[in-house]
N, C-alpha and C positions, 0 to 999 in steps of 0.2 A: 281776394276780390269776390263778390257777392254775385253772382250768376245764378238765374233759371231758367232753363232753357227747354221747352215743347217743342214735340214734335208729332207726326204721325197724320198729322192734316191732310186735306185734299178733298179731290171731287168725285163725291159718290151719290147714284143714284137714289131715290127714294125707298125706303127698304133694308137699303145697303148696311154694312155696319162700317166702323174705324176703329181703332185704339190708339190713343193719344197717351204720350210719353214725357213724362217732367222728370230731370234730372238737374241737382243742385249740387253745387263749387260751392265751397268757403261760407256754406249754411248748410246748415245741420236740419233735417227733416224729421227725424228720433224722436220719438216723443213730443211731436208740433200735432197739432190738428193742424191736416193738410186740407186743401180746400181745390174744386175748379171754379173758374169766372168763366162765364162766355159775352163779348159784345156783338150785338147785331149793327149792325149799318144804321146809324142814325138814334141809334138807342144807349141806354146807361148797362154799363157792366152787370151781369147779371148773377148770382150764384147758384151755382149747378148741384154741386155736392162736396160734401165734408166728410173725410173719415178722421173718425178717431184714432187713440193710439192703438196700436195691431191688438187684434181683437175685441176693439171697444164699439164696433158698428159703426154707421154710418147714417147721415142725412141728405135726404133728393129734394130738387125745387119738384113741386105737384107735375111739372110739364115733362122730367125726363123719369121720374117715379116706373119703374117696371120697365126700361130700357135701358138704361146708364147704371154701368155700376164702377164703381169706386176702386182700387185698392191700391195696400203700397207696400215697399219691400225697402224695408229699413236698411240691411248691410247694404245695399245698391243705391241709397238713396234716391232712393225712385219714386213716384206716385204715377198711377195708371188710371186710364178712363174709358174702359171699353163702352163703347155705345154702338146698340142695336135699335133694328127697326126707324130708322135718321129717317127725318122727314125736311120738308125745305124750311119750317120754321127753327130749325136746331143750326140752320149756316149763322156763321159766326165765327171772329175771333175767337178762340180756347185760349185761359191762362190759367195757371195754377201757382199757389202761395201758400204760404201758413197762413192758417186763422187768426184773424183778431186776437186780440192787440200786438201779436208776435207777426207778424206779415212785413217784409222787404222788398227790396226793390225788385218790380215786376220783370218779367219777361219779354221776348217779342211777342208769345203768342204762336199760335200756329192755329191757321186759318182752313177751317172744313165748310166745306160750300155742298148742299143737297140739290142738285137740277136731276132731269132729264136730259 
């Protein structure tokens, strides 16, 4: 069975950082361009950033460019999302998939919210 499952969400202040955690069952992440999505509250899913396969770099949407970064750990079938400097326009659902055309069935998501 197909599972992705994020975590590492919550509620941090303006400034603050998180790291968000995908881990995948019965899909193989190895050699996928792994991707994050975030939705805001009333808005279309958005893409965050894509790493390539381990050591092939990575790409940021212009908004999280020099605060989010990327990476993943193949034996663990992991991908990771550190994000610094979180502002309130970054709250939002987090998901994370393979890239296009290879991308399955999504996740819950794990939800980070920026207040005071």
């Amino acid at each position: 069975q197909v599972q992705i499952v994020e975590s590492g969400g919550g509620l941090v202040q303006p400034g603050g950082s998180l790291r968000l955690s995908c881990i995948g069952s019965g899909v193989t992440f190895t050699r996928y361009a792994m991707t994050w999505y975030r939705q805001a509250p009333g808005k279309g899913r958005e893409l965050v950033a894509t790493a390539f396969g381990t050591g092939r770099g990575a790409n940021y949407a212009e908004s999280v460019k020099g605060r989010f970064t990327i990476s993943r750990d193949d034996p663990k079938n992991t991908v990771y999302l550190e994000m610094n400097s979180l502002q309130p326009e970054d709250t939002a659902v987090y998901y994370c998939n393979r890239a296009e055309p290879f991308r399955v069935h999504w996740g819950q998501g794990t939800q980070v919210t920026v207040s005071l």
